[in-house]
RODO-2510 file (C-alpha; in nm, 4 decimals, decimal comma):
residues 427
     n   res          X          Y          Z
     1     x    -0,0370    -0,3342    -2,1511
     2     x    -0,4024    -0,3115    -2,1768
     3     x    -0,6097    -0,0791    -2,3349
     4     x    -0,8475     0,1334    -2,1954
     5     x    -1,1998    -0,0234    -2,1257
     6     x    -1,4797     0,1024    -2,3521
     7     x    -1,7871     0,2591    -2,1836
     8     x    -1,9870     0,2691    -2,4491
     9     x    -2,3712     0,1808    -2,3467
    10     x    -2,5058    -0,1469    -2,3926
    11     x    -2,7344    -0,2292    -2,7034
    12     x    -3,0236    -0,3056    -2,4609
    13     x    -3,0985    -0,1210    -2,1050
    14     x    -3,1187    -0,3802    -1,8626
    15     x    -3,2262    -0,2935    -1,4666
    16     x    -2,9021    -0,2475    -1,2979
    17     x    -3,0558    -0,1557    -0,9296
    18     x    -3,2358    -0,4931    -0,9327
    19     x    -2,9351    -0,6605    -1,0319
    20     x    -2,6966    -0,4959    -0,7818
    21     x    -2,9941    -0,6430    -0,5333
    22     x    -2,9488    -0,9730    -0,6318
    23     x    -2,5555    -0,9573    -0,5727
    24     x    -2,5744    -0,7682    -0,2327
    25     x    -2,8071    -1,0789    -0,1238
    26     x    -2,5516    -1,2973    -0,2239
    27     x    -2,2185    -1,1160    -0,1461
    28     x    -2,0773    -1,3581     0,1569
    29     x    -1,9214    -1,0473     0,2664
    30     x    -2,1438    -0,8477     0,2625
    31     x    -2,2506    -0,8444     0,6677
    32     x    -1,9280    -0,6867     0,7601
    33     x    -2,0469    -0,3397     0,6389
    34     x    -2,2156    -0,3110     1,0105
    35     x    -1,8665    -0,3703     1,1115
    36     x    -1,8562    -0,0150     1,0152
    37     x    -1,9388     0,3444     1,0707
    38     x    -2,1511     0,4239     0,8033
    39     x    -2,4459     0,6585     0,6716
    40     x    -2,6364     0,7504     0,3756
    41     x    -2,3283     0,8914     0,1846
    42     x    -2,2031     0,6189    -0,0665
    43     x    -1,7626     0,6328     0,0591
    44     x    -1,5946     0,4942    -0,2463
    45     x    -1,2979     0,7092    -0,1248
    46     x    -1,1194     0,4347     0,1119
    47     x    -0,8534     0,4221    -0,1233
    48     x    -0,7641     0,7665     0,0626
    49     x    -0,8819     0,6897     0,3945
    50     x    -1,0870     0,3680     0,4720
    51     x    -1,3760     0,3737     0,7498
    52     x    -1,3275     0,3893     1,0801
    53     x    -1,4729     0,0316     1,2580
    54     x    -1,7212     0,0670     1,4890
    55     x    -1,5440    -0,1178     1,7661
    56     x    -1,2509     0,1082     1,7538
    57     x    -1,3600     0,3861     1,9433
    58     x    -1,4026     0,1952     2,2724
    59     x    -1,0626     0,0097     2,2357
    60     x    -0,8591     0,3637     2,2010
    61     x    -1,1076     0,5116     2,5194
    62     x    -0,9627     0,1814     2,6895
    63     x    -0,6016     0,2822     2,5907
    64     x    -0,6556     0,6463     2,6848
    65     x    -0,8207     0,5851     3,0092
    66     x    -0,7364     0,3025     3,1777
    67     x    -0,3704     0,2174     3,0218
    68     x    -0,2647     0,5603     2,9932
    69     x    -0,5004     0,7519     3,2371
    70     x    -0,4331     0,4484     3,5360
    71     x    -0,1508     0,2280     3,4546
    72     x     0,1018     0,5181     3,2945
    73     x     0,4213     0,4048     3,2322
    74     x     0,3479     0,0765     3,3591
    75     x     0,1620     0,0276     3,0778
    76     x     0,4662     0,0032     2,8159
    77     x     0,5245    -0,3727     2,9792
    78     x     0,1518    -0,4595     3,1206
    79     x    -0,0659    -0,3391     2,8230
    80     x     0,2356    -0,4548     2,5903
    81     x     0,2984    -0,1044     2,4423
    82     x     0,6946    -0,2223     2,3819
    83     x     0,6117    -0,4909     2,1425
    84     x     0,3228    -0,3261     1,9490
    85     x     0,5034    -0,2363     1,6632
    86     x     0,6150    -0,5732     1,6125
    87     x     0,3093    -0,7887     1,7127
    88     x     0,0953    -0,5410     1,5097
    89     x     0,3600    -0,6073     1,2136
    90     x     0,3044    -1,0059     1,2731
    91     x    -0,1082    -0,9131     1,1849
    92     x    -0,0583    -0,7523     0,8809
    93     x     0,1753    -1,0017     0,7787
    94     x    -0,0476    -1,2530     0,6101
    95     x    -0,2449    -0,9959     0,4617
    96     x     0,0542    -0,9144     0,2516
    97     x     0,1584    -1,2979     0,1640
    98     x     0,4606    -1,2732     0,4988
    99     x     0,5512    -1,4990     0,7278
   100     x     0,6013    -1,3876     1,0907
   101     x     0,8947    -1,1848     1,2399
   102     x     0,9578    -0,9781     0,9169
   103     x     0,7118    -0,6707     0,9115
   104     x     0,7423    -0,3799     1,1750
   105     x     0,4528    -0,0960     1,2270
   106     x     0,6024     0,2711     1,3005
   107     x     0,6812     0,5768     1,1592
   108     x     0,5149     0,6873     0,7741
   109     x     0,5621     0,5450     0,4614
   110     x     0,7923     0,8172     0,3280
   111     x     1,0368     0,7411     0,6437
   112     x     0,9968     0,4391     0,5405
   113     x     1,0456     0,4170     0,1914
   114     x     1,3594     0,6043     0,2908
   115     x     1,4767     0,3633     0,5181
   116     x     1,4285     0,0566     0,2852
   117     x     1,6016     0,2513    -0,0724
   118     x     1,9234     0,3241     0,1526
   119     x     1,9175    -0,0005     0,2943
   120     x     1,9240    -0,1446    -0,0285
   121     x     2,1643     0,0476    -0,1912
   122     x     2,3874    -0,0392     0,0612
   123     x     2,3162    -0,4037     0,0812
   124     x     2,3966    -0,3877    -0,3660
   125     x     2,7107    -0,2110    -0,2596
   126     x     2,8308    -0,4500    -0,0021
   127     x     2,7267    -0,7562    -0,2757
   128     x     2,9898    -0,5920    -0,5061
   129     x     3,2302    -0,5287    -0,2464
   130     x     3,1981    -0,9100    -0,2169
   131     x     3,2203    -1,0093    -0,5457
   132     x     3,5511    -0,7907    -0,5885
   133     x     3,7015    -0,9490    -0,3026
   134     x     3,6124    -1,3336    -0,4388
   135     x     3,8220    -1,2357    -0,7891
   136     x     4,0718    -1,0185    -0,6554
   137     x     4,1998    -1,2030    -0,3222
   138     x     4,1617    -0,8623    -0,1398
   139     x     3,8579    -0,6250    -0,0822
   140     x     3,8992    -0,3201    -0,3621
   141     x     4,0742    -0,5375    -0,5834
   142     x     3,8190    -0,5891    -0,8651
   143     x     3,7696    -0,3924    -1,1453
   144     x     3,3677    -0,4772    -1,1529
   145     x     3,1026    -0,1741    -1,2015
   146     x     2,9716     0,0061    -0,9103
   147     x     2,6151     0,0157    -0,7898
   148     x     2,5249     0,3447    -0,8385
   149     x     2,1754     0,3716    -0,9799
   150     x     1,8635     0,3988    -0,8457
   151     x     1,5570     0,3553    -1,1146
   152     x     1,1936     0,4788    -0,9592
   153     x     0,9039     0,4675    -1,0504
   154     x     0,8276     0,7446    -1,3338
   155     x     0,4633     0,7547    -1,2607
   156     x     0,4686     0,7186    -0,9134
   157     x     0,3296     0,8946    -0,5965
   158     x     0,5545     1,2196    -0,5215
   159     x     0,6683     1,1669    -0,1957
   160     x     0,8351     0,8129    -0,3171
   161     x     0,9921     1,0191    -0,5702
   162     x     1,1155     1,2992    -0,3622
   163     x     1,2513     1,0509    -0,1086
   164     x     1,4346     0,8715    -0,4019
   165     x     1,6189     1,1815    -0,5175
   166     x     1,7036     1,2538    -0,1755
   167     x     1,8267     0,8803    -0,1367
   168     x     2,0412     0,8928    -0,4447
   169     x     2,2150     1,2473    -0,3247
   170     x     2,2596     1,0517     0,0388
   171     x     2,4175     0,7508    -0,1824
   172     x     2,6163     0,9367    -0,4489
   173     x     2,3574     0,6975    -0,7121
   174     x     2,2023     0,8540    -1,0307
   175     x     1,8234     0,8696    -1,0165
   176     x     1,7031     0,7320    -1,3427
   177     x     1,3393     0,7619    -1,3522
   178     x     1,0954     0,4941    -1,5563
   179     x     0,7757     0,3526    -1,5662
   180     x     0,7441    -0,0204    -1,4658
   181     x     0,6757    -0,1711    -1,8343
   182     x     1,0586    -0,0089    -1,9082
   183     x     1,2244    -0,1705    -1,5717
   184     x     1,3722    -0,4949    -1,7505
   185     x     1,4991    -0,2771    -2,0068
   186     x     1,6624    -0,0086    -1,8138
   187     x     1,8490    -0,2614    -1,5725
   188     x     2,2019    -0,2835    -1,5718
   189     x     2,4910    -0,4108    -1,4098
   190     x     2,5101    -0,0823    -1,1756
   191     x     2,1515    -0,0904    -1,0748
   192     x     2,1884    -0,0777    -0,7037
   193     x     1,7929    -0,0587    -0,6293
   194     x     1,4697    -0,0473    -0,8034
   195     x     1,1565     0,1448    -0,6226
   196     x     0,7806     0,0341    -0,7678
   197     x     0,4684     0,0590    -0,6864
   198     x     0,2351    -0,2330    -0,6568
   199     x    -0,0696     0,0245    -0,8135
   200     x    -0,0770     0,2891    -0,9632
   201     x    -0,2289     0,5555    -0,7587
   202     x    -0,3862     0,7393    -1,0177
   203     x    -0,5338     0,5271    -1,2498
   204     x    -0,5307     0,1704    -1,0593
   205     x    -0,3729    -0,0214    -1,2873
   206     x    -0,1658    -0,3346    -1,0713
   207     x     0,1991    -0,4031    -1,2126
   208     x     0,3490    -0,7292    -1,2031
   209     x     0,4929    -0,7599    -0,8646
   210     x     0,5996    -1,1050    -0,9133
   211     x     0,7606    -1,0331    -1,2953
   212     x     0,9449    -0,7393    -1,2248
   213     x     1,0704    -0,8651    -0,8929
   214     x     1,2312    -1,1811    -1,0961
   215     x     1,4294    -0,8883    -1,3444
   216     x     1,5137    -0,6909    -1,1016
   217     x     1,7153    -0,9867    -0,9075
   218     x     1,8305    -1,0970    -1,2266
   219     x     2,0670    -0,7875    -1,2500
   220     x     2,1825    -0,8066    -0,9448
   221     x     1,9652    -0,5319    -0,7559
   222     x     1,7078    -0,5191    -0,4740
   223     x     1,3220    -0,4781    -0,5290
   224     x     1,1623    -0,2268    -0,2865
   225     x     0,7971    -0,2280    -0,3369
   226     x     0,5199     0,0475    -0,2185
   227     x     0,1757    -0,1819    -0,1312
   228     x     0,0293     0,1491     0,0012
   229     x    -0,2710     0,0611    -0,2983
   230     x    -0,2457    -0,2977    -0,2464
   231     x    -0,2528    -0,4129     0,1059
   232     x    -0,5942    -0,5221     0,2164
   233     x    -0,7415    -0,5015    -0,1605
   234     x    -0,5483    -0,7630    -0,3236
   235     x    -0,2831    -1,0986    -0,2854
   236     x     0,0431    -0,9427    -0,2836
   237     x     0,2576    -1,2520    -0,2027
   238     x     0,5695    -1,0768    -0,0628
   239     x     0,7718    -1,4681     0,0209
   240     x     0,6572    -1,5909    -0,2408
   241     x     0,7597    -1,4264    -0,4693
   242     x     1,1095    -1,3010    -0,2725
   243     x     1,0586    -0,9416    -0,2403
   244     x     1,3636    -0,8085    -0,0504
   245     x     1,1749    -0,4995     0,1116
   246     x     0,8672    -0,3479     0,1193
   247     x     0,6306    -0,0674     0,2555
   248     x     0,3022     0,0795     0,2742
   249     x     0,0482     0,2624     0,4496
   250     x    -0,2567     0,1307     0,6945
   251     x    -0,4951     0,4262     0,6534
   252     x    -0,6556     0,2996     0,3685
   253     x    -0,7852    -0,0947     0,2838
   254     x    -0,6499    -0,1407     0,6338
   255     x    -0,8724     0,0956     0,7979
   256     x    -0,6393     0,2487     1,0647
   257     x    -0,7810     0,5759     1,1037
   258     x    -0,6036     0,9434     0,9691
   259     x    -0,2039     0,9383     1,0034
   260     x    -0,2209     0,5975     1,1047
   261     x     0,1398     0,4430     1,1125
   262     x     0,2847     0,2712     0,8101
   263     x     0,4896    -0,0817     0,8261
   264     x     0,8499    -0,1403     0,6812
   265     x     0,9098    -0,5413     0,5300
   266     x     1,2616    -0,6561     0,5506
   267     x     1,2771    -1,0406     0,3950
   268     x     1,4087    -1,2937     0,6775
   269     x     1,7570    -1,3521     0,5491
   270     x     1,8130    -1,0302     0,4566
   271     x     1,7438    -0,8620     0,8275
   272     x     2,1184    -0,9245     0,9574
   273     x     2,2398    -0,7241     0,6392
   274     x     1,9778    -0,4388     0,6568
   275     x     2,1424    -0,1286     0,7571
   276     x     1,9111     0,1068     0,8289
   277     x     1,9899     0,5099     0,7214
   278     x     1,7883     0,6183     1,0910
   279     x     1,9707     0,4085     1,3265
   280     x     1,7329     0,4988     1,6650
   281     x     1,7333     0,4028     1,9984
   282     x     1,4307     0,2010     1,9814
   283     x     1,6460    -0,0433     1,7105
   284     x     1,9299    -0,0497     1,9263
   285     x     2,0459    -0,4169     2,0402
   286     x     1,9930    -0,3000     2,4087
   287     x     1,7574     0,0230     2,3971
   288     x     1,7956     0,0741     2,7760
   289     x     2,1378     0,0170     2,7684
   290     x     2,2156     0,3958     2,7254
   291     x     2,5148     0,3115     2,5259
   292     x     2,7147     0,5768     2,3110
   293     x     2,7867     0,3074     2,0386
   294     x     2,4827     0,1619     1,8035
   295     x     2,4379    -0,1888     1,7954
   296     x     2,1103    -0,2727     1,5878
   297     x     1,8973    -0,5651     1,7074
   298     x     1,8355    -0,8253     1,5281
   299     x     1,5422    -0,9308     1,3176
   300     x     1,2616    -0,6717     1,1573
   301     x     1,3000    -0,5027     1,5371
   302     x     1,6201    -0,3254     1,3628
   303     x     1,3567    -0,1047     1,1511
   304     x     1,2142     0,0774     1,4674
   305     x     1,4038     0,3915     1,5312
   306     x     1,1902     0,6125     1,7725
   307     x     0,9304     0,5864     2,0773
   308     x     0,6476     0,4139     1,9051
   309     x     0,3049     0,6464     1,8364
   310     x     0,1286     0,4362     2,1015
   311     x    -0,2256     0,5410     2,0604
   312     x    -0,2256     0,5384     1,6341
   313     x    -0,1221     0,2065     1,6620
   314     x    -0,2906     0,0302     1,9018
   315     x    -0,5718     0,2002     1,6883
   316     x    -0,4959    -0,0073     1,4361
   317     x    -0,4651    -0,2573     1,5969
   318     x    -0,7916    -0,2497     1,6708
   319     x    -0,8708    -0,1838     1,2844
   320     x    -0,7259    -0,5128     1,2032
   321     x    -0,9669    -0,7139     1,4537
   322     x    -1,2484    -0,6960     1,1114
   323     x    -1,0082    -0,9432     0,9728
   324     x    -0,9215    -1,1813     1,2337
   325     x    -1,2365    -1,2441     1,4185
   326     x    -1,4546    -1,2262     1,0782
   327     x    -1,2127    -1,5309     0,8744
   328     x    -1,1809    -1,2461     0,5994
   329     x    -0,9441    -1,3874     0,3362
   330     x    -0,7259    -1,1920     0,1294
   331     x    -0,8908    -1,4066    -0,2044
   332     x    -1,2110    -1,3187    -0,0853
   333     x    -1,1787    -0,9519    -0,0784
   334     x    -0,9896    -0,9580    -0,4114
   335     x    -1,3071    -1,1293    -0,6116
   336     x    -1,5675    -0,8724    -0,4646
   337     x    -1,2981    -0,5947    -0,5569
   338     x    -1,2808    -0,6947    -0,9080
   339     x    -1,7024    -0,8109    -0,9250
   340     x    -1,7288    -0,4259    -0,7603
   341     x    -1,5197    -0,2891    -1,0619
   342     x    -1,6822    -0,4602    -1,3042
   343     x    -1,9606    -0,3891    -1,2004
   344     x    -1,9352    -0,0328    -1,1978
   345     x    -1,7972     0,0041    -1,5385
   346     x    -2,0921    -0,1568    -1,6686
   347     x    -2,3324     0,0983    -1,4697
   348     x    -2,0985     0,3856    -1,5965
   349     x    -2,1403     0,2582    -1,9482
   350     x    -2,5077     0,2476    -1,9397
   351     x    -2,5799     0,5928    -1,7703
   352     x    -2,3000     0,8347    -1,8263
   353     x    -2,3806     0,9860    -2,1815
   354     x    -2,1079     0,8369    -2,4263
   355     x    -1,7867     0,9889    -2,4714
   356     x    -1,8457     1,2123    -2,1224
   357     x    -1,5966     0,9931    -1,9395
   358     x    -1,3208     0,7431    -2,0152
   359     x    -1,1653     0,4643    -1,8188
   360     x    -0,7923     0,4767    -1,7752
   361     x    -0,8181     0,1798    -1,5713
   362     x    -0,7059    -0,1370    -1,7207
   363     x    -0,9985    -0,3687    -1,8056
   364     x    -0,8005    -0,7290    -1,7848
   365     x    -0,8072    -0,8154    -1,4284
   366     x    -0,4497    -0,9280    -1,3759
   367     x    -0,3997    -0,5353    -1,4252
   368     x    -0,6540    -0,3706    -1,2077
   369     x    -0,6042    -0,2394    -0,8564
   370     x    -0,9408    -0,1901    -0,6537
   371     x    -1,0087     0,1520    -0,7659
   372     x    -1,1302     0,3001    -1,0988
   373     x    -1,0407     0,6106    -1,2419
   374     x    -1,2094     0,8012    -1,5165
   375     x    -1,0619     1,0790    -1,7383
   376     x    -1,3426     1,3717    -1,7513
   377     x    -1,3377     1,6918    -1,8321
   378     x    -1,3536     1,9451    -1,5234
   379     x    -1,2889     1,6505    -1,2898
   380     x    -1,2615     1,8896    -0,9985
   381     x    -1,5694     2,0409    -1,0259
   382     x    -1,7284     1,7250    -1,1017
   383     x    -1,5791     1,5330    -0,8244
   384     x    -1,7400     1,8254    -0,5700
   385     x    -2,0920     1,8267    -0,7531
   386     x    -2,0796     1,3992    -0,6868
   387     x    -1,9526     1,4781    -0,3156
   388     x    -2,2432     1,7130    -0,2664
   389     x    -2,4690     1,4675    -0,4378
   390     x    -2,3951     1,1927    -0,1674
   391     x    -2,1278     1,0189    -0,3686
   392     x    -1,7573     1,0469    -0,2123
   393     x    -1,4596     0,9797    -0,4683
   394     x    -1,1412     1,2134    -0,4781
   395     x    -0,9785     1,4217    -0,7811
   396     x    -0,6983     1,3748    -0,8833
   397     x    -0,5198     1,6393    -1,1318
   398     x    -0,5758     1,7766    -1,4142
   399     x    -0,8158     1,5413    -1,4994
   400     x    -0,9149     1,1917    -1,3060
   401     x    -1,2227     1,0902    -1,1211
   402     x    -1,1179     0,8299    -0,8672
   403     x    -1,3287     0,6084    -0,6778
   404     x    -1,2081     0,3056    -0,4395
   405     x    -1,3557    -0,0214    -0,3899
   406     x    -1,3276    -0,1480    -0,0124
   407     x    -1,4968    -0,5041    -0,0660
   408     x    -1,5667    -0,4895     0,3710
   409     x    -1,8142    -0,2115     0,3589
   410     x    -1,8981    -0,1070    -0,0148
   411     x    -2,1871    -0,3063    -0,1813
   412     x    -2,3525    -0,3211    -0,5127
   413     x    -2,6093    -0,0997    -0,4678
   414     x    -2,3477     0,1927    -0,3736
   415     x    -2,1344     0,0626    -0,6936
   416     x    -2,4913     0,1343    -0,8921
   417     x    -2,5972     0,4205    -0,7028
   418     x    -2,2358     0,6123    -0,7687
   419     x    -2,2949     0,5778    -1,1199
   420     x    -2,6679     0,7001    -1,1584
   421     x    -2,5097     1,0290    -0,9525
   422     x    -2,2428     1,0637    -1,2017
   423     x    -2,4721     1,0299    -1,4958
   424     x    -2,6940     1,2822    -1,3680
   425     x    -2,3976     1,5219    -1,2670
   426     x    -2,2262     1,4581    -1,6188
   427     x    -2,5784     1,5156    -1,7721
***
C-alpha cells in the first residue's frame, strides 16, 4: 500500500500555465471537450455526475416527441424500446473489458448490487450442496462447512454496505466487514461472497481487481465488484480476469445524465445458475405469457425485473455515442486520467502553501482511480469558497476535497487553473 504523495513545493518555480498549454495542444483527446456542454466553470466533479453531451438533448426530444408523442406503444417494437436494456448493456460492454450478451442496463446500482450479493450467495450455496452430494452419494449427506459469510467492503460507499447487511439477514450469512488489503486473509472455507469496490470513492485509490478476484475464487466464493468509480476512467477487464458479477453506475465517466440507470454483469457461464432475489416480469422466460409460475429467461435478460425507464436510458444511450463514433479507447482515456492527476499534484504542490493540504490519494499509478482527494482542514467550507470561485469539486466528510478527472472534457489548463483557485482560497 502506498503512501501518501508529498506536496511539498518544488525547489524551483517553473510556469505551469504555459506548460498545461503545451499539453492541451498535444492531448489527442482533447477535441472531444466540444462534444460537451460546457462554460467558464472548471467541472472536475464528473466523478459525481459527468456532463451532459451536447447531442443528447435532441435524441431524448426525438424519443419524447416523435416515439412517444406519435408512435406510443408502437414504439416498444419500432423504436426498439424492448431490447434497450440489453443492446445498451452490449455498448458498455467493452468499456468494462466484456464480451457481448453479459451486461444488462436497468434499475440502480443499489438494486443491483442487491441482486448480484444474493445471487451469489446462492450460487456458493448450491456449489456446496454439490460438493456434499459428490462425497456423500445423496444431497445433505456431507459434513462440509456452510457458506454463510458475506465479507464487504469496510471502507466502502454506504448504500453497498446497507444492501449487504440487508443481504446477509435475507441469507441467514454473517456480515464480516474488511478493507480490501485484509480480503485474502479473512477468506475462509464458509465465505459465500465477497463485495469490493474497484475505487475507493473517497480517496481514489484503485484496488487490485484482478488479485483479489484470483483469492477470492481460490476459497471457493464469488467476486461481486462495484465499477461505479471505474467504468469509463480506467481498463477494468471483467473476462479477463473472470469476475463472476459486477455493477455500477452510468451517471458519472459514462455521462448518462442525473438518475441515469445502472447495469448488472453476470459472467457467460454463470447466467443459467444466476438466481436473481427480484424475479420480475420483464425476466420472465415468456413476459407476455401472463403465467402464474416464474420461469427466468435465459442469458443476462434474466437480470431485468421491471418495465424498463425508457427515456433515462435511451438517454444514455445517446451518452455513449462520444465513444463509438469518436474511436475513444478505454487505454486512451486511462493515460490522460493519470497525466491529468499528475499533473495536478504537481500544480497543488507548487501553489497551495505547504502543509495546507495533503494527498490521500495513492501516488503509484497502479493504485490511483481518476480522482484526487486532499485532506484539508474545513473542507466544506473550502470546497464552497472553490465552487464560488469557478472551480467545481465535491466534499466529502469530515475532511476530503475531491476533484474528478473526466479525460473527454477536462484539459490541462482546468487541471492548472483548479489549483491556482485552491491556493488562493487556502491562502
Amino acid at each position: 500500500m502506498s503512501e501518501p504523495l508529498d506536496l511539498a513545493g518544488p525547489a524551483a518555480p517553473v510556469d505551469l500555465a504555459e506548460e498545461a498549454r503545451r499539453l492541451d495542444a498535444a492531448d489527442a483527446l482533447a477535441a472531444l471537450r466540444e462534444r460537451f456542454v460546457l462554460d467558464d466553470v472548471t467541472y472536475l466533479d464528473g466523478n459525481s455526475l459527468g456532463a451532459l453531451p451536447a447531442h443528447v438533448p435532441a435524441r431524448v426530444d426525438d424519443v419524447v416527441r416523435r416515439q412517444w408523442g406519435e408512435l406510443r406503444i408502437r414504439s416498444w417494437e419500432e423504436s426498439g424500446w424492448w431490447t434497450a436494456p440489453e443492446r445498451i448493456g452490449d455498448r458498455i460492454a467493452p468499456l468494462v473489458g466484456a464480451a457481448a450478451g453479459q451486461i444488462v442496463v436497468g434499475d440502480s446500482t443499489s438494486v443491483n448490487v442487491f441482486k448480484a450479493l444474493v445471487a451469489a450467495v446462492r450460487m456458493a450455496r448450491e456449489d456446496g450442496e454439490a460438493e456434499e452430494h459428490g462425497e456423500a452419494g445423496e444431497a445433505g449427506g456431507g459434513s462440509g462447512p456452510v457458506r454463510d459469510e458475506i465479507l464487504v467492503d469496510a471502507t466502502t460507499f454506504p448504500t453497498d454496505g446497507y444492501i449487504a447487511e440487508s443481504a446477509a439477514r435475507m441469507t441467514g450469512c454473517a456480515l464480516r466487514p474488511v478493507t480490501p488489503a485484509e480480503v485474502p486473509g479473512a477468506l475462509g472455507d464458509r465465505t459465500a461472497a465477497v463485495l469490493l469496490n474497484h475505487v475507493d470513492y473517497r480517496t481514489g485509490r484503485l484496488h487490485d481487481l484482478p488479485a483479489l478476484t484470483r483469492a477470492v475464487h481460490a476459497s471457493g466464493a464469488y467476486a461481486v465488484w462495484d465499477l461505479c468509480h471505474s467504468a469509463g476512467a480506467l481498463p477494468v477487464g471483467l473476462d479477463e480476469h473472470g469476475v463472476d458479477l459486477a455493477v455500477g453506475c452510468t451517471y458519472k465517466y459514462l455521462n448518462g445524465g442525473p438518475g441515469s440507470p445502472a447495469y448488472l454483469y453476470v459472467r457467460r457461464d454463470l447466467q443459467p445458475r444466476f438466481d436473481s432475489p427480484l424475479p420480475g416480469w420483464n425476466s420472465h422466460a415468456e413476459p407476455f405469457g401472463m403465467r402464474s409460475a416464474y420461469a427466468p429467461a435465459s442469458g443476462a435478460v434474466r437480470g431485468r425485473v421491471g418495465t424498463p425507464d425508457i427515456l433515462s436510458l435511451l438517454a444514455l444511450e445517446a451518452a455513449l455515442d462520444v465513444w463509438d463514433e469518436d474511436g475513444v479507447s478505454v487505454a486512451a482515456v486511462r493515460a490522460k486520467s493519470l497525466a491529468l492527476t499528475d499533473f495536478f499534484l504537481r500544480c497543488v504542490g507548487a501553489y497551495v502553501p505547504p502543509g495546507r493540504v495533503e494527498s490521500v490519494t495513492p501516488a503509484a499509478h497502479a493504485e490511483r482511480g481518476s480522482q484526487v482527494a486532499l485532506r484539508c482542514d474545513d473542507a466544506g467550507e473550502v470546497m464552497k469558497r472553490l465552487i464560488e470561485g469557478g472551480v467545481v469539486g465535491d466534499f466529502r466528510a469530515p475532511d476530503v476535497l475531491r476533484f474528478g478527472f473526466t479525460p473527454l472534457y477536462v484539459g490541462f489548463a482546468d487541471v492548472e487553473r483548479a489549483a491556482r483557485v485552491l491556493a488562493r482560497t487556502l491562502g
